[in-house]
PyMOL CGO cylinders between C-alpha atoms (Angstrom):
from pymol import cmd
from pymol.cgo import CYLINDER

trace = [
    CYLINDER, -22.18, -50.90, 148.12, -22.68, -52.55, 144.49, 0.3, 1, 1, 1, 1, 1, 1,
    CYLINDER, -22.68, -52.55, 144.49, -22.35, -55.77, 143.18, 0.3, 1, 1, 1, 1, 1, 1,
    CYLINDER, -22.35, -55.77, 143.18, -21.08, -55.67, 139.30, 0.3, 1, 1, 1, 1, 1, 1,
    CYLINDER, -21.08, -55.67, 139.30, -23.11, -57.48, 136.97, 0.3, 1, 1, 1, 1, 1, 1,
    CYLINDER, -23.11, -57.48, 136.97, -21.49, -59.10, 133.64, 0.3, 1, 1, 1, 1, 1, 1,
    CYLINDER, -21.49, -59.10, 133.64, -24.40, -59.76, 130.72, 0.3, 1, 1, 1, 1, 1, 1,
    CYLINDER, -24.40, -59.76, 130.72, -24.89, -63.76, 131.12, 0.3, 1, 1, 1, 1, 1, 1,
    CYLINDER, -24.89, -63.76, 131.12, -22.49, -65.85, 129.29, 0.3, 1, 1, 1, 1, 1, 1,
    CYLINDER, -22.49, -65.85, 129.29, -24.54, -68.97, 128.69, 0.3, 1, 1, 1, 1, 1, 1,
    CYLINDER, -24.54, -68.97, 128.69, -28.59, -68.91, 127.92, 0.3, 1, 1, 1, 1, 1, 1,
    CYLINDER, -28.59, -68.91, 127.92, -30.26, -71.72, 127.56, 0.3, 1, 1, 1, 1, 1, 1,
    CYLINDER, -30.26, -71.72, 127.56, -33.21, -73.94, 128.42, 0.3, 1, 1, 1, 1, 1, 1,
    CYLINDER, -33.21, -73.94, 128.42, -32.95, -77.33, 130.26, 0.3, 1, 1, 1, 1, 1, 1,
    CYLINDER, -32.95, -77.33, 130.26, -36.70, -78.47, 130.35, 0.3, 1, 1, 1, 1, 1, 1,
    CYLINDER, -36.70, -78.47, 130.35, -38.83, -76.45, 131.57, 0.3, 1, 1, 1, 1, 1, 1,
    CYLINDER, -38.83, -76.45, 131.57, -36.15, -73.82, 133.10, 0.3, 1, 1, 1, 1, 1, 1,
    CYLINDER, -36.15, -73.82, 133.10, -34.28, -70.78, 131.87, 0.3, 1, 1, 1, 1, 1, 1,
    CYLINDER, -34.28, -70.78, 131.87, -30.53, -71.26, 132.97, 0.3, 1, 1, 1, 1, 1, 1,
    CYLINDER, -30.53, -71.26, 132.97, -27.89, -68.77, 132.76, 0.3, 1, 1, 1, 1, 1, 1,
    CYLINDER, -27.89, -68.77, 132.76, -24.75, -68.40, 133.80, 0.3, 1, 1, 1, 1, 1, 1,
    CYLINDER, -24.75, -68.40, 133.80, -23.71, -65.13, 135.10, 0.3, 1, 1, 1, 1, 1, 1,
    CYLINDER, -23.71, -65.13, 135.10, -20.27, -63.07, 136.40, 0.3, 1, 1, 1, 1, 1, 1,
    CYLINDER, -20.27, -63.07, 136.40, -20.36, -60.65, 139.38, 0.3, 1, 1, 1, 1, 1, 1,
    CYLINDER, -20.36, -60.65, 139.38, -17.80, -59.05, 140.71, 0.3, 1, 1, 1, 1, 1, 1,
    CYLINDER, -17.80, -59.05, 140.71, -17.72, -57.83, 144.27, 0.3, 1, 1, 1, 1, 1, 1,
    CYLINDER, -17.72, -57.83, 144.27, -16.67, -54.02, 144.97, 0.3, 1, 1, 1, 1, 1, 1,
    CYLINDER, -16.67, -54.02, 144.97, -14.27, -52.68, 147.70, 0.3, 1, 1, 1, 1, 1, 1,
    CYLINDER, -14.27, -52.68, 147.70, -16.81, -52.34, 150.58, 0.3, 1, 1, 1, 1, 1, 1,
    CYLINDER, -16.81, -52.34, 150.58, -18.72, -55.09, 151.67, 0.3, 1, 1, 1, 1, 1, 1,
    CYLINDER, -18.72, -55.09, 151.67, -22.06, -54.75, 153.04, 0.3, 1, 1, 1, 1, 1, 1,
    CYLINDER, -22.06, -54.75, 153.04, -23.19, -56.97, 156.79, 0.3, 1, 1, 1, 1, 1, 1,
    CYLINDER, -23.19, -56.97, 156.79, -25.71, -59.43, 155.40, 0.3, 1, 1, 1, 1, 1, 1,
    CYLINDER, -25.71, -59.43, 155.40, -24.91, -59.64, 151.74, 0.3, 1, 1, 1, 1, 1, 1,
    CYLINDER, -24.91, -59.64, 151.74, -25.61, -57.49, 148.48, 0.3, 1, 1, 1, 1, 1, 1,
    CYLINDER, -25.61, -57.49, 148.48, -28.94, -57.10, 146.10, 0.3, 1, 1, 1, 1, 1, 1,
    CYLINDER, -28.94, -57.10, 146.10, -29.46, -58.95, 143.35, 0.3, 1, 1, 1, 1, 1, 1,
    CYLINDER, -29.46, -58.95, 143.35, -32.11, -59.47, 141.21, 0.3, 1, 1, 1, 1, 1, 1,
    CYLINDER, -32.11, -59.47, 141.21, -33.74, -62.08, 138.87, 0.3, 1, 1, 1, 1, 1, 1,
    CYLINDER, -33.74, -62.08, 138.87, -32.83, -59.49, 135.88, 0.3, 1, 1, 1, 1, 1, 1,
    CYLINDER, -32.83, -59.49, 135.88, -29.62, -58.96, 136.88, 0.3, 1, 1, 1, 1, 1, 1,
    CYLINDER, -29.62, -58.96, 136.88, -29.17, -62.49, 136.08, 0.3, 1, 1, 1, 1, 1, 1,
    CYLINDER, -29.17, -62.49, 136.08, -30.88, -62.69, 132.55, 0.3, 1, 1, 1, 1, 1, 1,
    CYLINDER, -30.88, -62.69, 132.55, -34.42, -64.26, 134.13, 0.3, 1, 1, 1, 1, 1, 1,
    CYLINDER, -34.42, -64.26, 134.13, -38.25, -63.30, 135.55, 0.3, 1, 1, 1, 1, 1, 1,
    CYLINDER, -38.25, -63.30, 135.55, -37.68, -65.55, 138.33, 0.3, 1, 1, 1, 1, 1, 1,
    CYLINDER, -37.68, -65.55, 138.33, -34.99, -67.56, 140.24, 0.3, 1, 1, 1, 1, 1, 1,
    CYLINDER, -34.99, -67.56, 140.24, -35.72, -71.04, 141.16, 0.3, 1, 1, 1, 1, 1, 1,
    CYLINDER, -35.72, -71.04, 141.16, -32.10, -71.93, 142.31, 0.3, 1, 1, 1, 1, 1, 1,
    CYLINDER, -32.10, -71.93, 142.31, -28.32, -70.56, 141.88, 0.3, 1, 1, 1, 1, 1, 1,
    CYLINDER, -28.32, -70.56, 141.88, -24.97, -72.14, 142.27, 0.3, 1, 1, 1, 1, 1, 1,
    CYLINDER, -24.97, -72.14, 142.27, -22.62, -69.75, 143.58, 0.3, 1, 1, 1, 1, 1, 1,
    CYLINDER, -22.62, -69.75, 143.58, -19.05, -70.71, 142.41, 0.3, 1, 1, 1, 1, 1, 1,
    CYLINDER, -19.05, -70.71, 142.41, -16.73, -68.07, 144.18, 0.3, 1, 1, 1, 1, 1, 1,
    CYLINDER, -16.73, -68.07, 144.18, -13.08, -67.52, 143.87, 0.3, 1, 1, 1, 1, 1, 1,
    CYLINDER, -13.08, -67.52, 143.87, -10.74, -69.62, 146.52, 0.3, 1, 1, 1, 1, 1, 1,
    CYLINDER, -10.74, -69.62, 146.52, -10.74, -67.94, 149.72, 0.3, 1, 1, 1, 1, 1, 1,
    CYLINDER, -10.74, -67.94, 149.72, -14.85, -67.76, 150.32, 0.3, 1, 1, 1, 1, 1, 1,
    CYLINDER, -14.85, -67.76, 150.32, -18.24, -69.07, 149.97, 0.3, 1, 1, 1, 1, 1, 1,
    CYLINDER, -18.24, -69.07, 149.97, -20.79, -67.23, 148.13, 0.3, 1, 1, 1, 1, 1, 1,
    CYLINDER, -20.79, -67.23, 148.13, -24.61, -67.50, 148.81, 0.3, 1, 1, 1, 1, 1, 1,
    CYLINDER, -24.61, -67.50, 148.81, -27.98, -66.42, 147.85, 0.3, 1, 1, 1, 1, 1, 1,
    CYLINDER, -27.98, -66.42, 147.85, -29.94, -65.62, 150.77, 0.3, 1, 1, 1, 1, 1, 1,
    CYLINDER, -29.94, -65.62, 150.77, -32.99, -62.98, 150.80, 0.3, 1, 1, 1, 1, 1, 1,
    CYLINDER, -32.99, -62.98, 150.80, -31.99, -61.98, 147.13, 0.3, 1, 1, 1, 1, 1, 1,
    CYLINDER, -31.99, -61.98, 147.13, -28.70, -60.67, 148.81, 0.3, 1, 1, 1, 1, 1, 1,
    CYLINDER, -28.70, -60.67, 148.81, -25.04, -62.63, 148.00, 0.3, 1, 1, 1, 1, 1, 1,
    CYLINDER, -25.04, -62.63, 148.00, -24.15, -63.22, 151.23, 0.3, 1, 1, 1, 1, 1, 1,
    CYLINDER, -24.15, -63.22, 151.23, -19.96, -64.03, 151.47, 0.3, 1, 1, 1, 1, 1, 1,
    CYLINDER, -19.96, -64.03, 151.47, -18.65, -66.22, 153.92, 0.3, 1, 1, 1, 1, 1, 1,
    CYLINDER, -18.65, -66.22, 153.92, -14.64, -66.93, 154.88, 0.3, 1, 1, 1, 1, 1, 1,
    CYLINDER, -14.64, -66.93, 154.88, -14.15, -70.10, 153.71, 0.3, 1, 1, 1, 1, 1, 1,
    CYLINDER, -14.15, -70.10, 153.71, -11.83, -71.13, 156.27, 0.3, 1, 1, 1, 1, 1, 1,
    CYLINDER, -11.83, -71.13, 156.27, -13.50, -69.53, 159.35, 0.3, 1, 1, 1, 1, 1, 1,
    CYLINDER, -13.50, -69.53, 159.35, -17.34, -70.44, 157.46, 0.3, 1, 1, 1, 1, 1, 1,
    CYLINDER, -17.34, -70.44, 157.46, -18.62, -66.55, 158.90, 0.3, 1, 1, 1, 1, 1, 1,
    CYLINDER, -18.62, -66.55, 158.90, -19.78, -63.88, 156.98, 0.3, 1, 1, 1, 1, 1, 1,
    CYLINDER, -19.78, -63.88, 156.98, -17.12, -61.44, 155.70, 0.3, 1, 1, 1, 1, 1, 1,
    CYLINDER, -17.12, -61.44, 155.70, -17.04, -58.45, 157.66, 0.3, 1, 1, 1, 1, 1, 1,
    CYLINDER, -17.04, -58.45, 157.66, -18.68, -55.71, 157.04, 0.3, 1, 1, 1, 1, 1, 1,
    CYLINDER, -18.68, -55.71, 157.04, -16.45, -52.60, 154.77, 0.3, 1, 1, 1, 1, 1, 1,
    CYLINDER, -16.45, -52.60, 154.77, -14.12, -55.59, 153.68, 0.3, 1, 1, 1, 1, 1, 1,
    CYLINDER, -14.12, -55.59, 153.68, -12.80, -55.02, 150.07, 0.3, 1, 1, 1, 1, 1, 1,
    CYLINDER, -12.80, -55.02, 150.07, -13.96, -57.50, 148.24, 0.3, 1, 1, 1, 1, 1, 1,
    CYLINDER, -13.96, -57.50, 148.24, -12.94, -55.69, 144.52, 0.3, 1, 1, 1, 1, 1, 1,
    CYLINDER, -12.94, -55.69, 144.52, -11.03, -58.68, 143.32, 0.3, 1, 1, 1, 1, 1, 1,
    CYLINDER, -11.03, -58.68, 143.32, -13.62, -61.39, 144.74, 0.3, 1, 1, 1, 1, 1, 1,
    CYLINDER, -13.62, -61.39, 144.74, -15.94, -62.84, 141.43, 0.3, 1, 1, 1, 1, 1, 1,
    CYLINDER, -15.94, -62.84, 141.43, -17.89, -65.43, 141.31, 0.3, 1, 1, 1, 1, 1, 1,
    CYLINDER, -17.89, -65.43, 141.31, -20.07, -67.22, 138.45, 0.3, 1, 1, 1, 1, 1, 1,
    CYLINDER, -20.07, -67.22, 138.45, -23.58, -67.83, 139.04, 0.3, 1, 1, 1, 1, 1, 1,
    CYLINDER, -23.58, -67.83, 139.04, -25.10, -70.85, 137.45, 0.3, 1, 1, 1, 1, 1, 1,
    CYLINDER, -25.10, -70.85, 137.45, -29.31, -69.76, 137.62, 0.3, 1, 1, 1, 1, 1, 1,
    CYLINDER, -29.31, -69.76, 137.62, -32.36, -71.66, 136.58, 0.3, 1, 1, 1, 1, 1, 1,
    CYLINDER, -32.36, -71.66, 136.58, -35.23, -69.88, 136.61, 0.3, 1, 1, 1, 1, 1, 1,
    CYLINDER, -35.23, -69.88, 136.61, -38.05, -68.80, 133.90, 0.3, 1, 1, 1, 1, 1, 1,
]
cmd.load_cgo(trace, "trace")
């Protein structure tokens, strides 16, 4: 469905890249292969690298420009319609 975006918390430049630091929060259907997100959504032109720190229970990762989310004990993706509503995670971005 729809990832929810928070306005980044931290911007600031660490030589030559933009970093930000940003909140999403999950929603309460979970799409197969991961949800859209975009260089704007995270304060940037262009994402270099991101740091997916999830809450306890699952892996987050950026693959495709989708947030892919993983079990963390059985390391597969969630399944498909799972509600995710009370899964965040922070997302530390460099980029320009």
């Amino acid at each position: 469905m729809a990832l929810t975006v928070a306005a980044p918390s931290l911007v600031t430049v660490l030589g030559n890249q933009r970093v930000t630091i940003t909140q999403v929060t999950f929603d309460n259907s979970y799409v197969t292969d991961g949800l859209a997100i975009t260089a704007a959504d995270v304060g940037l032109n262009f994402i270099n690298a991101m740091v997916p720190f999830a809450s306890s229970g699952y892996n987050v990762t950026l693959i495709g420009g989708k947030l892919v989310v993983y079990d963390h004990i059985l390391g597969v993706e969630v399944v498909g319609t799972t509600d995710l509503a009370t899964l965040t995670a922070d997302l530390l971005c460099f980029g320009s």
